[in-house]
Backbone atoms as SQL, in Angstrom:
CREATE TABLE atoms (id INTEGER PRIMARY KEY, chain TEXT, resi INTEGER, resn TEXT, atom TEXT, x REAL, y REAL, z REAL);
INSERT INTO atoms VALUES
  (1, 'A', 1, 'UNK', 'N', 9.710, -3.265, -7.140),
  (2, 'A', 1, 'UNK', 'CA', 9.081, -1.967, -7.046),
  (3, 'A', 1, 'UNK', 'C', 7.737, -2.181, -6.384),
  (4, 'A', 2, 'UNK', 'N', 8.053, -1.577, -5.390),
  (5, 'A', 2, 'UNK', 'CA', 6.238, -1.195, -5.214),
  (6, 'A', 2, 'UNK', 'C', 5.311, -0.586, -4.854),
  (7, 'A', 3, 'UNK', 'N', 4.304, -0.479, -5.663),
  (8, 'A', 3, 'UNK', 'CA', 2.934, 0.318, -5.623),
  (9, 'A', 3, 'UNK', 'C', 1.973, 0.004, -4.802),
  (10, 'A', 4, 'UNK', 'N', 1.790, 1.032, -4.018),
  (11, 'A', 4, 'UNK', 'CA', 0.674, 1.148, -3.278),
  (12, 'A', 4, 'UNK', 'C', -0.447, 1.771, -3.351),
  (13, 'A', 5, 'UNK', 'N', -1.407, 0.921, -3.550),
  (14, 'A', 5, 'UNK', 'CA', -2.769, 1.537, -3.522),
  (15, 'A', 5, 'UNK', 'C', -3.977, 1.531, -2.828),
  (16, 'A', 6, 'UNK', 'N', -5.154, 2.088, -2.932),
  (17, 'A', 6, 'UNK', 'CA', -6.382, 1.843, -1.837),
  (18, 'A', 6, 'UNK', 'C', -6.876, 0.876, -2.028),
  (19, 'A', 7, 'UNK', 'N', -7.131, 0.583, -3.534),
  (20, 'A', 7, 'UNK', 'CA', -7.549, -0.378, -3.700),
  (21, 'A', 7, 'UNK', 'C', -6.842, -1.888, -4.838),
  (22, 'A', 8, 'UNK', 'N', -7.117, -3.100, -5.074),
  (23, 'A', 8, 'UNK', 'CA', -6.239, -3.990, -5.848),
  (24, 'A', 8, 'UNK', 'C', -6.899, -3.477, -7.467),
  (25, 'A', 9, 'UNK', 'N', -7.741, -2.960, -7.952),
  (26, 'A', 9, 'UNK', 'CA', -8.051, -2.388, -9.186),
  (27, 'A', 9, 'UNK', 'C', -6.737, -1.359, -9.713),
  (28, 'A', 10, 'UNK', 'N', -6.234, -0.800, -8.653),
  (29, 'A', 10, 'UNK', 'CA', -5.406, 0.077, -9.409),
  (30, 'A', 10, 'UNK', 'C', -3.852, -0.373, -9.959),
  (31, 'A', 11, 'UNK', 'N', -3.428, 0.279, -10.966),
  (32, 'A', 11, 'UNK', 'CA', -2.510, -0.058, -11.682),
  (33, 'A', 11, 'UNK', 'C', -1.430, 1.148, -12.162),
  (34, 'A', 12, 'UNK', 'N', 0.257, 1.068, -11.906),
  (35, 'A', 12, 'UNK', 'CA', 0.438, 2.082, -12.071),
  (36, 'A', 12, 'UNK', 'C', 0.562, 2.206, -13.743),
  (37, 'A', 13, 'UNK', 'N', 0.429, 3.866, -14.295),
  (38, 'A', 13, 'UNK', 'CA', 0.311, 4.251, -15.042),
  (39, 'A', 13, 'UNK', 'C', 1.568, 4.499, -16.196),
  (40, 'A', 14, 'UNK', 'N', 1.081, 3.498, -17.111),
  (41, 'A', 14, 'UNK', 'CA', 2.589, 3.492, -18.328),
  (42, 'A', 14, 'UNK', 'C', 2.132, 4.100, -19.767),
  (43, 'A', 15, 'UNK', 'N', 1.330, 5.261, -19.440),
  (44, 'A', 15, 'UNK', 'CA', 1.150, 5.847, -20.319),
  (45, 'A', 15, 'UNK', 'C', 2.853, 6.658, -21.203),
  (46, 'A', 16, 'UNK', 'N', 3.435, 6.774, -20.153),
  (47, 'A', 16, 'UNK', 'CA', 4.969, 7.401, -20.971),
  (48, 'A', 16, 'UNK', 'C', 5.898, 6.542, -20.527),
  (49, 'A', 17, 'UNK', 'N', 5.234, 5.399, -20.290),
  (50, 'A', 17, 'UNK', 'CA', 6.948, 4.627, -20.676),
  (51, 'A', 17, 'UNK', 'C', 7.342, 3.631, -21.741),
  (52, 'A', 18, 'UNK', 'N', 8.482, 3.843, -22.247),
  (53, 'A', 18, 'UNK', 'CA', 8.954, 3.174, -23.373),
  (54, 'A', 18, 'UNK', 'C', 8.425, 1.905, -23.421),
  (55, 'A', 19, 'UNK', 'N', 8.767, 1.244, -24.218),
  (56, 'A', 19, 'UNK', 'CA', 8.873, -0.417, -24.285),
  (57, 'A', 19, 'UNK', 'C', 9.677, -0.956, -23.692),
  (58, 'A', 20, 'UNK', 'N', 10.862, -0.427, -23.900),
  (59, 'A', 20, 'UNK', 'CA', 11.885, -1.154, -22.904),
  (60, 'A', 20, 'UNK', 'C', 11.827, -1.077, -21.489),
  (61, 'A', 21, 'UNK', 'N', 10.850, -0.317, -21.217),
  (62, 'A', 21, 'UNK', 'CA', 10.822, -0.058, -20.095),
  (63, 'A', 21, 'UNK', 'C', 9.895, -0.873, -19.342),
  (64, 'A', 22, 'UNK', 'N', 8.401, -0.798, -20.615),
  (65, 'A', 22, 'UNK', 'CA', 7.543, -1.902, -19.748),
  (66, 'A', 22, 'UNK', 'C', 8.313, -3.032, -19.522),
  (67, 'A', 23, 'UNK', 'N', 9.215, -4.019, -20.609),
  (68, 'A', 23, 'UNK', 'CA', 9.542, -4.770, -20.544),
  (69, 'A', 23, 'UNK', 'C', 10.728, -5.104, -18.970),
  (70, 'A', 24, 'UNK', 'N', 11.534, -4.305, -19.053),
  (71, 'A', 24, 'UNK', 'CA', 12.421, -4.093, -17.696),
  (72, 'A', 24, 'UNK', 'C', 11.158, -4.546, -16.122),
  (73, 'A', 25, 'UNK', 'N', 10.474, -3.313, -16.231),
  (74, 'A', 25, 'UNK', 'CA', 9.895, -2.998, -15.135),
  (75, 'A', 25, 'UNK', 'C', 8.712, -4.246, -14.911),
  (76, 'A', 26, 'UNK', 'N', 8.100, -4.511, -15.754),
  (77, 'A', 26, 'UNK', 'CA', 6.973, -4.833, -15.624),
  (78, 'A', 26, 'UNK', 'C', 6.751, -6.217, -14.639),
  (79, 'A', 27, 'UNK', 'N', 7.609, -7.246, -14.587),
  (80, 'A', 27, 'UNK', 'CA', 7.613, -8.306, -13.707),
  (81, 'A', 27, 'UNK', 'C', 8.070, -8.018, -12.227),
  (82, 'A', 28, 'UNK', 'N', 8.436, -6.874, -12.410),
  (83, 'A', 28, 'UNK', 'CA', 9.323, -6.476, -10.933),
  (84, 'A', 28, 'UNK', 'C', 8.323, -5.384, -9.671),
  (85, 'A', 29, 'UNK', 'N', 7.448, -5.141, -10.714),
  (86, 'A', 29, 'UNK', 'CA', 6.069, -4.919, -9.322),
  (87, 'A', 29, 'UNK', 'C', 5.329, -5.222, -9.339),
  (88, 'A', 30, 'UNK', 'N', 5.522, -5.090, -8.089),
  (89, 'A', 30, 'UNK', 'CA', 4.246, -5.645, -6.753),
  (90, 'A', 30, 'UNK', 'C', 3.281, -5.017, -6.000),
  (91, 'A', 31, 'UNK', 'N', 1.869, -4.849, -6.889),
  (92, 'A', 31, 'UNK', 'CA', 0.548, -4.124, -6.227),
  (93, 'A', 31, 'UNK', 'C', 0.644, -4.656, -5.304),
  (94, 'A', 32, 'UNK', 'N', 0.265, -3.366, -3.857),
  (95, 'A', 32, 'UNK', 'CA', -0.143, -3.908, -2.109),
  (96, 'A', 32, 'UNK', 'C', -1.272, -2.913, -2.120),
  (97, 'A', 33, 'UNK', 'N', -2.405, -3.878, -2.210),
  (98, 'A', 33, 'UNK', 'CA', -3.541, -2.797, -1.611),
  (99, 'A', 33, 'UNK', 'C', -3.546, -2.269, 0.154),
  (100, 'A', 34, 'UNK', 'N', -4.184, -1.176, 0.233),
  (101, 'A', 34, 'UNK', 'CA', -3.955, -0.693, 1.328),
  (102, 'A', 34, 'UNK', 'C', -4.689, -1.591, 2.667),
  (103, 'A', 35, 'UNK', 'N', -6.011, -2.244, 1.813),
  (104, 'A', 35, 'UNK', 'CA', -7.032, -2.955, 2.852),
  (105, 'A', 35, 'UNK', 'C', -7.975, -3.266, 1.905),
  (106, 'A', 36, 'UNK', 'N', -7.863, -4.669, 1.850),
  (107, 'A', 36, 'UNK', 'CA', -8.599, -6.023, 1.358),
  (108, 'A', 36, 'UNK', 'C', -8.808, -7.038, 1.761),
  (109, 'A', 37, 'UNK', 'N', -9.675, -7.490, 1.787),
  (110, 'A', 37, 'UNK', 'CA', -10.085, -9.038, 2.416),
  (111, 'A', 37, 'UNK', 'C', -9.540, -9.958, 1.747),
  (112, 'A', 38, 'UNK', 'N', -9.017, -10.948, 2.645),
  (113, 'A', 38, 'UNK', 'CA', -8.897, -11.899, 2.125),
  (114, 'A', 38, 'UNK', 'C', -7.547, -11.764, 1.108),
  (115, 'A', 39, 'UNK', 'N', -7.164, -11.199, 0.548),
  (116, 'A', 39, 'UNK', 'CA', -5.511, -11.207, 0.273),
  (117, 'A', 39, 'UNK', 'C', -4.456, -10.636, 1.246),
  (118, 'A', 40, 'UNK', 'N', -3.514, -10.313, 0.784),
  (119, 'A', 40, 'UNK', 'CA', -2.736, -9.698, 1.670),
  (120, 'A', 40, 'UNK', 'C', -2.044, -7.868, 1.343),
  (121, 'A', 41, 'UNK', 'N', -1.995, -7.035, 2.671),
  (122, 'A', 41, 'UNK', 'CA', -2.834, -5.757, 2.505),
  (123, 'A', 41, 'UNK', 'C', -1.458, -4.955, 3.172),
  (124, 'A', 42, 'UNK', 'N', -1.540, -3.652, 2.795),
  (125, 'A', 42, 'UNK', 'CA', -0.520, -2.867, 4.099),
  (126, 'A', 42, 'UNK', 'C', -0.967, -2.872, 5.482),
  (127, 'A', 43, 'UNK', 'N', -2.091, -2.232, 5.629),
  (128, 'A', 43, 'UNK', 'CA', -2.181, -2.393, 6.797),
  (129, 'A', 43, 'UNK', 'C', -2.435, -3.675, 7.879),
  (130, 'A', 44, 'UNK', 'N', -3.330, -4.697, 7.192),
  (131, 'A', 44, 'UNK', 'CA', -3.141, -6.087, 8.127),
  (132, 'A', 44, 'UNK', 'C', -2.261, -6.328, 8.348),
  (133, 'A', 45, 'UNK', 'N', -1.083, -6.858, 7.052),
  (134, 'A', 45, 'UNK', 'CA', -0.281, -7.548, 7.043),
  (135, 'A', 45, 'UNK', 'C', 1.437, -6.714, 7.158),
  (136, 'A', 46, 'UNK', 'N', 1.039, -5.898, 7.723),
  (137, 'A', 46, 'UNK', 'CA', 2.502, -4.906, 7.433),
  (138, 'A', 46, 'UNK', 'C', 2.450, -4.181, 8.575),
  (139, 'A', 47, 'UNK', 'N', 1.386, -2.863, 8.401),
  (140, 'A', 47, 'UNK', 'CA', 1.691, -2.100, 9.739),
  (141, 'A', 47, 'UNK', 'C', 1.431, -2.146, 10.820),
  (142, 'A', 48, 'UNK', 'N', -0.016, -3.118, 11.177),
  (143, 'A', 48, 'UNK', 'CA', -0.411, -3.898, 12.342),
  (144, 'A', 48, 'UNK', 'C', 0.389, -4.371, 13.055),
  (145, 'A', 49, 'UNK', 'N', 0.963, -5.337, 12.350),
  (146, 'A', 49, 'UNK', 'CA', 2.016, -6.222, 12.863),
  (147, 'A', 49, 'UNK', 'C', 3.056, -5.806, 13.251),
  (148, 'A', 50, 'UNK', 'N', 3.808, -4.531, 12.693),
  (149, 'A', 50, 'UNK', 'CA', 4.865, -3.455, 13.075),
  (150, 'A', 50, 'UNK', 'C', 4.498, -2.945, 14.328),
  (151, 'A', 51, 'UNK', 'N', 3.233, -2.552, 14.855),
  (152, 'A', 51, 'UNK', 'CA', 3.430, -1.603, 15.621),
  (153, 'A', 51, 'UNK', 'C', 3.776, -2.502, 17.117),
  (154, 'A', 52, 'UNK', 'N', 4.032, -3.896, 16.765),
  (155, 'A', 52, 'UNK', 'CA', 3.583, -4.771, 17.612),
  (156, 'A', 52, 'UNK', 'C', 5.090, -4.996, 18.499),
  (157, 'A', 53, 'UNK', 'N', 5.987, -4.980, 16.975),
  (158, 'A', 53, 'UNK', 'CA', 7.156, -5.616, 17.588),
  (159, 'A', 53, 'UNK', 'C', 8.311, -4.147, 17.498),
  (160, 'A', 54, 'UNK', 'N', 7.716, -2.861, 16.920),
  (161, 'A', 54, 'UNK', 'CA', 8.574, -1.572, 17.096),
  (162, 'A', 54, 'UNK', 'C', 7.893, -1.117, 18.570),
  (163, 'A', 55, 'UNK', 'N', 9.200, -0.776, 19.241),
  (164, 'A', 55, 'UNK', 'CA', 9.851, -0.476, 20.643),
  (165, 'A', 55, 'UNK', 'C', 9.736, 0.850, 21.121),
  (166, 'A', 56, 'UNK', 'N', 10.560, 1.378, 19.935),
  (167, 'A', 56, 'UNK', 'CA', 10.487, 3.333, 19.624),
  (168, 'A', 56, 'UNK', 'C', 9.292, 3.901, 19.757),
  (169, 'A', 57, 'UNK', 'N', 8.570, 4.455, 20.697),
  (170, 'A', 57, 'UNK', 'CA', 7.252, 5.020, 20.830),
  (171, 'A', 57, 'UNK', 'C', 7.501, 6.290, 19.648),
  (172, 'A', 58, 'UNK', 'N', 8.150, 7.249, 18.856),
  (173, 'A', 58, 'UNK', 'CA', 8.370, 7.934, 18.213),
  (174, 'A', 58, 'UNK', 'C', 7.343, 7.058, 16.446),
  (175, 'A', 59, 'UNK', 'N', 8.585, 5.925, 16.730),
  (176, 'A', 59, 'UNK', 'CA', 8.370, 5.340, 15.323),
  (177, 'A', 59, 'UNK', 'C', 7.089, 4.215, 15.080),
  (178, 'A', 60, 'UNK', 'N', 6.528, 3.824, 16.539),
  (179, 'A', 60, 'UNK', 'CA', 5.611, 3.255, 16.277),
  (180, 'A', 60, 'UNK', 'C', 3.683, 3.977, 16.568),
  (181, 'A', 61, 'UNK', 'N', 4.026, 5.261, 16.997),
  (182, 'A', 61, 'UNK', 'CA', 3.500, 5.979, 16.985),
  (183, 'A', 61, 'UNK', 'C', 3.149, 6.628, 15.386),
  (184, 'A', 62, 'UNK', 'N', 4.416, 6.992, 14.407),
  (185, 'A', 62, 'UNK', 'CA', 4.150, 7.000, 12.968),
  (186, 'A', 62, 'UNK', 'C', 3.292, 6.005, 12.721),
  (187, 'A', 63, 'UNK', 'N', 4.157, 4.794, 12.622),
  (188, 'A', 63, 'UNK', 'CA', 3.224, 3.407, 12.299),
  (189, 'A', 63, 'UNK', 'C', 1.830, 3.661, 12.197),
  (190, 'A', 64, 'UNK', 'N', 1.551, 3.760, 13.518),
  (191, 'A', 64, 'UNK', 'CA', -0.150, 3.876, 13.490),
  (192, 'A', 64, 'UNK', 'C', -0.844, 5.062, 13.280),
  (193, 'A', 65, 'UNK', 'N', -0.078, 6.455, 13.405),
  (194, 'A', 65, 'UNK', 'CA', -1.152, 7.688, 12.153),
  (195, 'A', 65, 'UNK', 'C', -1.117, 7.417, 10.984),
  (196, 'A', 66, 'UNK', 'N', -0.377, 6.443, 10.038),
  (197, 'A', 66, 'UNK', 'CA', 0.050, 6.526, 8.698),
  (198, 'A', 66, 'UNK', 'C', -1.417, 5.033, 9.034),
  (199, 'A', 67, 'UNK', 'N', -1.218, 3.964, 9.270),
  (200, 'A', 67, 'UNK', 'CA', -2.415, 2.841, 9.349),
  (201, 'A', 67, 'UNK', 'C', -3.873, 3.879, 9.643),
  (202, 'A', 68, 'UNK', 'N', -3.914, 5.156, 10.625),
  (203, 'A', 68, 'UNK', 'CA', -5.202, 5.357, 10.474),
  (204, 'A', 68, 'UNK', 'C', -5.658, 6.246, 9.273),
  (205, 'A', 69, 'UNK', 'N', -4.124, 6.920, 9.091),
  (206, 'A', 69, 'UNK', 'CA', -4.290, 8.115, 7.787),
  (207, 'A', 69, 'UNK', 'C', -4.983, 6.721, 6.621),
  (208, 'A', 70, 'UNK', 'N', -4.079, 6.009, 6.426),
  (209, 'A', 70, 'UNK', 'CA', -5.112, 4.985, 5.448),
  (210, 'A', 70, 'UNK', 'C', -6.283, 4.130, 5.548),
  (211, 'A', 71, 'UNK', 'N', -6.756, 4.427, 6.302),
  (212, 'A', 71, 'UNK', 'CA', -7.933, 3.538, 7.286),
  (213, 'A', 71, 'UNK', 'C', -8.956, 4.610, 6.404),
  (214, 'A', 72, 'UNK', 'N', -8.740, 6.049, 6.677),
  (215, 'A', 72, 'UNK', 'CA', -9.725, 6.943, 6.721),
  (216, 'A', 72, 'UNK', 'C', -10.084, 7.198, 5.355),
  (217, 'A', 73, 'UNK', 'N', -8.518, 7.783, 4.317),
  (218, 'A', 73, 'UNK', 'CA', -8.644, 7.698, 3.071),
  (219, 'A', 73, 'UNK', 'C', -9.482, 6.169, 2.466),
  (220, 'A', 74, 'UNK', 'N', -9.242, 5.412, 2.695),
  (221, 'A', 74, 'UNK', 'CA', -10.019, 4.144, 2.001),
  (222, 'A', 74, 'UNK', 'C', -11.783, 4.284, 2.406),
  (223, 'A', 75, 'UNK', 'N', -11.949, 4.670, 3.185),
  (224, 'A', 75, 'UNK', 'CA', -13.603, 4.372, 3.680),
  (225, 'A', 75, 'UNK', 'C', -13.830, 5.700, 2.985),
  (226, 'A', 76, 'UNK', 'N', -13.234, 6.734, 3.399),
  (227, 'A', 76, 'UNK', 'CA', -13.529, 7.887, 2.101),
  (228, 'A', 76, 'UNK', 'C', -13.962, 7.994, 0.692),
  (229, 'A', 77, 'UNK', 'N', -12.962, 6.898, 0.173),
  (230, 'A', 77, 'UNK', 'CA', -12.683, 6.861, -1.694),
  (231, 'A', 77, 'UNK', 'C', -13.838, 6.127, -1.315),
  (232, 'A', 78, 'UNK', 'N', -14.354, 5.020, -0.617),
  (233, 'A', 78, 'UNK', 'CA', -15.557, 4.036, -0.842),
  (234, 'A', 78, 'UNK', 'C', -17.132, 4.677, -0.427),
  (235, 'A', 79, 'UNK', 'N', -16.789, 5.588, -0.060),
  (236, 'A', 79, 'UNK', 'CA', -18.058, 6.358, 0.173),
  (237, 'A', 79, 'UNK', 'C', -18.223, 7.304, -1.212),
  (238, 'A', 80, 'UNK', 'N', -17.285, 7.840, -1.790),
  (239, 'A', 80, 'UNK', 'CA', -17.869, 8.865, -3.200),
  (240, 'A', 80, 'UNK', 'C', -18.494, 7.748, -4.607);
C-alpha cells in the first residue's frame, strides 16, 4: 500500500481501524514523501525520471502537471 505525502512526518490515519487490521496492514506500507532530501521522493525518484523515458506527449505531459501540481502544494504547506 501506498501513501503519499508532502511531507515524511505524515502518517496514515488508524484512528478506525480494527486491530486486525493494524496488524494485516501495517507492514505492508510504504510512506513516499512527495520531496525530500536526501531519501527517496515521488517526484525525484519517480516522476522525473518518467517523463524521461514516456514517449506519449499526452501522458508525459500529465507526468509533469501532476510533478509541478506537487512542487507548488509542498512550498505552499512550507510557507503557512
Amino acid at each position: 500500500i501506498v501513501y503519499l505525502t508532502l511531507d515524511s512526518s505524515k502518517t496514515p490515519d488508524r484512528f478506525d481501524w480494527t486491530e486486525d487490521e493494524i496488524e494485516k496492514l501495517e507492514d505492508k506500507i510504504v510512506l513516499i514523501p512527495s520531496m525530500i532530501d536526501k531519501i527517496p521522493n515521488l517526484v525525484e525518484d519517480f516522476l522525473n525520471p518518467a517523463t524521461l523515458l514516456v514517449r506519449d506527449l499526452d501522458i508525459n505531459s500529465t507526468i509533469r502537471q501532476y510533478s509541478k501540481l506537487i512542487q507548488y502544494l509542498n512550498y505552499n504547506s512550507m510557507d503557512s
